[in-house]
N, C-alpha and C positions, 0 to 999 in steps of 0.2 A: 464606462457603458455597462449597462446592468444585460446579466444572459439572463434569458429564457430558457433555464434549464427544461422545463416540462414538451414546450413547443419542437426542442435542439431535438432532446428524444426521440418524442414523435416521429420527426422528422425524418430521422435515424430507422427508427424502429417499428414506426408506424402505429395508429392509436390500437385503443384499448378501450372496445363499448361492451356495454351488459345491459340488460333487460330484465330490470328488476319485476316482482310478481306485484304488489304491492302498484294500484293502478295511478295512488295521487304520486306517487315518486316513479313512477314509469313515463308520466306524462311530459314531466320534465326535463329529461331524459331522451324524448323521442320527439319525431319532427318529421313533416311532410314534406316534402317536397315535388318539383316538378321531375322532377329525375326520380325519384322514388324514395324511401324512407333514411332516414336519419338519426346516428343516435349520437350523444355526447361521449365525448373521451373522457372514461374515467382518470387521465393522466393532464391534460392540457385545457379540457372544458370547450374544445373545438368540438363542432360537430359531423362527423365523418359517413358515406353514402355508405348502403347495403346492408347485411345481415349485421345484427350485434353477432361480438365474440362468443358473449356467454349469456345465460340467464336466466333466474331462480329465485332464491330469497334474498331482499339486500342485505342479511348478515354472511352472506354467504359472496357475495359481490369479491371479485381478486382485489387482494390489498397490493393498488400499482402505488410503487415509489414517485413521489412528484414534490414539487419546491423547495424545500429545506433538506428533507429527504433526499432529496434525488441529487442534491449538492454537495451535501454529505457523502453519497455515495460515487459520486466521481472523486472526492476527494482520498476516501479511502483505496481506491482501485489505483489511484495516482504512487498512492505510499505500498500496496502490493507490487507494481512495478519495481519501483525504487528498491522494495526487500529484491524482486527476482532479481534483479541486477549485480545486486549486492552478492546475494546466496551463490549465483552462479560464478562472479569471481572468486570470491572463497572457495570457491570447488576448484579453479583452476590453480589458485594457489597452493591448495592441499598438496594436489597431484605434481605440481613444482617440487615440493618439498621432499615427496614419499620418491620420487626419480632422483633427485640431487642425494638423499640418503643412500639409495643405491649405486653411486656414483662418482661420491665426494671428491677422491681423488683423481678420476682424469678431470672432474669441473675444476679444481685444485690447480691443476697442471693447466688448464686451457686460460683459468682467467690468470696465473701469473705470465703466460704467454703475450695474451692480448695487452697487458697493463705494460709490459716492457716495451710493448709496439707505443702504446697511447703516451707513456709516459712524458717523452720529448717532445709530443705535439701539445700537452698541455701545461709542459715548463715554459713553452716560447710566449703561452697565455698567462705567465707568469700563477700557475697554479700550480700545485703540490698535490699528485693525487698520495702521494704515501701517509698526508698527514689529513685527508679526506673522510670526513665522518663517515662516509658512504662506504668508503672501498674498508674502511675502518670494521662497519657493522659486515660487511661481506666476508673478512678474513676472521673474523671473530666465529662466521659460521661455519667456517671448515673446521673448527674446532670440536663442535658439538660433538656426541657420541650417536650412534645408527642409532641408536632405540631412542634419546631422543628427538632427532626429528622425526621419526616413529610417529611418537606421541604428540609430535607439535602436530604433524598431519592429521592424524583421529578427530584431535581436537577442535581443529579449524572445520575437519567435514562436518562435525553434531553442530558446531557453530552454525554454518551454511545451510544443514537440515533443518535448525532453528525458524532462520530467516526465510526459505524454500514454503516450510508451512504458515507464517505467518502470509505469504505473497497469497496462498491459496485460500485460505483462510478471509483474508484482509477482503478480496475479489469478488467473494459470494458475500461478504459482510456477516459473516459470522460471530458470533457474540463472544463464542469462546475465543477467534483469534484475536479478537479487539483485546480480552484480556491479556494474552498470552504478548501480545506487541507491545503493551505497556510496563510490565513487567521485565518482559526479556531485555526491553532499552533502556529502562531504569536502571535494570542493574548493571549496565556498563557506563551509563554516564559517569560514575567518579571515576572509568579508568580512561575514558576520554577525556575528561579533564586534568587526569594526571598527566598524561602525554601532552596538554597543551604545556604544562609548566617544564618538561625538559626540552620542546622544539615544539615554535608555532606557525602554522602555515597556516592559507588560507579554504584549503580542503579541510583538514581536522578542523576548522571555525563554523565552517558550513554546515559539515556533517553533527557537528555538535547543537549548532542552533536548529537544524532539522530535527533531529528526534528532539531535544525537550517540547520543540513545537509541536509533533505528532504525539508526543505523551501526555501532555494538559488539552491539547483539541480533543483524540479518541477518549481520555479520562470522561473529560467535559460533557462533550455533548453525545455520547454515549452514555453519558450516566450509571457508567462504572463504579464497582466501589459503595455502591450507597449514595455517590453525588446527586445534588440536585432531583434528590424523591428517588433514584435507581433503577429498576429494574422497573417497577410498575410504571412511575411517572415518562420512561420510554417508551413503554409499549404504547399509554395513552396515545401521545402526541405521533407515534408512529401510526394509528389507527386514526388518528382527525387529520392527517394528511389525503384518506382517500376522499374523494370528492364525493362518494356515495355517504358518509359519512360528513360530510359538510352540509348536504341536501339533509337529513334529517336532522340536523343538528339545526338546522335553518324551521323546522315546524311542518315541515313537510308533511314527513309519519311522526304521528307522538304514542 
């Protein structure tokens, strides 16, 4: 079933008229009624009762987001989500890390406690947790030195910050974060890929087909990079999206 992203809006948000100066493209635009005046929604092409929003010259008319656009743009808010989500686990893990370095040894002492409890309940499941990759990569950490997981924590927070501005960025659809998401996920793709060839699950599969996905879509139809005309040939088709903008384009005003 095909949405009606423009109408959804609307809906949402309620239209968006102007009253342009320009009297053969004003006409089109406005409407009598028995209730009183009407204008078109520069977003949906509905026509909505009472005062227009705005109104002046139509180069001056607000450039509202509608159809491909506006598709575009729930999609990218989708993938700002996805980063908060992300960022702000990364933050909780930092803080994991930066408390376990200050800590080591009673975590030391507490998890070989708990593992001598657990132990018998998971031999009767005929399971071995001492030869458990898990409890494996866990005793491997008591190892580390303070400074570095120091360092592993730093790290993981500028990672997090990373992701944090991309969410905000992604949400107002900014040009610069579209770049910056491209990039910054490019360059981990080979170490997600690396991690799928020592242990493959079906989360590192997902998260791996998500971002190349969101890396050739934002490339794509952002027209990043030079793609597909670049920077100019985006702005076009971002500016023949407004309906004021279709109306002369239609002979309206020449």
């Amino acid at each position: 079933m095909k949405i009606d992203w423009d109408r959804r809006t609307c809906a949402r948000k309620g239209h968006v008229t102007y009253a342009p100066d320009d009297p053969r493209l004003r006409v089109r635009l406005h409407a009598e009624t028995a209730l009183g005046d009407a204008w078109r929604c520069l977003r949906c092409g509905d026509f909505a009762l009472g005062e227009p929003h705005g109104s002046g010259p139509a180069d001056e008319a607000p450039l509202v987001p509608r159809g491909k656009v506006l598709r575009d743009l729930f999609i990218l808010r989708f993938l700002a989500v996805e980063r908060a989500v992300r960022g702000v686990f990364i933050v909780l893990v930092a803080v994991a890390v930066w408390k376990f370095s200050n800590s080591q040894d009673a975590v030391r002492r507490l998890f070989n406690e708990y593992l001598d409890v657990f132990r018998p309940v998971f031999r009767h499941f005929h399971y071995d947790l001492d030869h458990s990759p898990v409890v494996g990569s866990i005793q491997n950490a008591f190892g580390y030195k303070h400074s570095t997981l120091l360092l592993v924590a730093a790290l993981l927070l500028a990672y997090a910050l990373i992701e944090l501005i991309e969410a905000v960025g992604l949400w107002y659809a900014k040009r610069w974060a579209e770049y910056l998401t491209v990039v910054a996920t490019a360059a981990f793709l080979p170490l997600e890929i690396y991690e799928l060839t020592e242990h493959i699950s079906w989360l590192k599969i997902a998260t791996l087909v998500l971002n190349i996905l969101a890396v050739l879509y934002i490339a794509l139809t952002k027209r990043l990079f030079g793609l597909r005309g670049g920077r100019r040939k985006f702005e076009e088709e971002r500016h023949s999206a407004s309906l004021m903008e279709v109306e002369e384009s239609a002979g309206v005003v020449v």
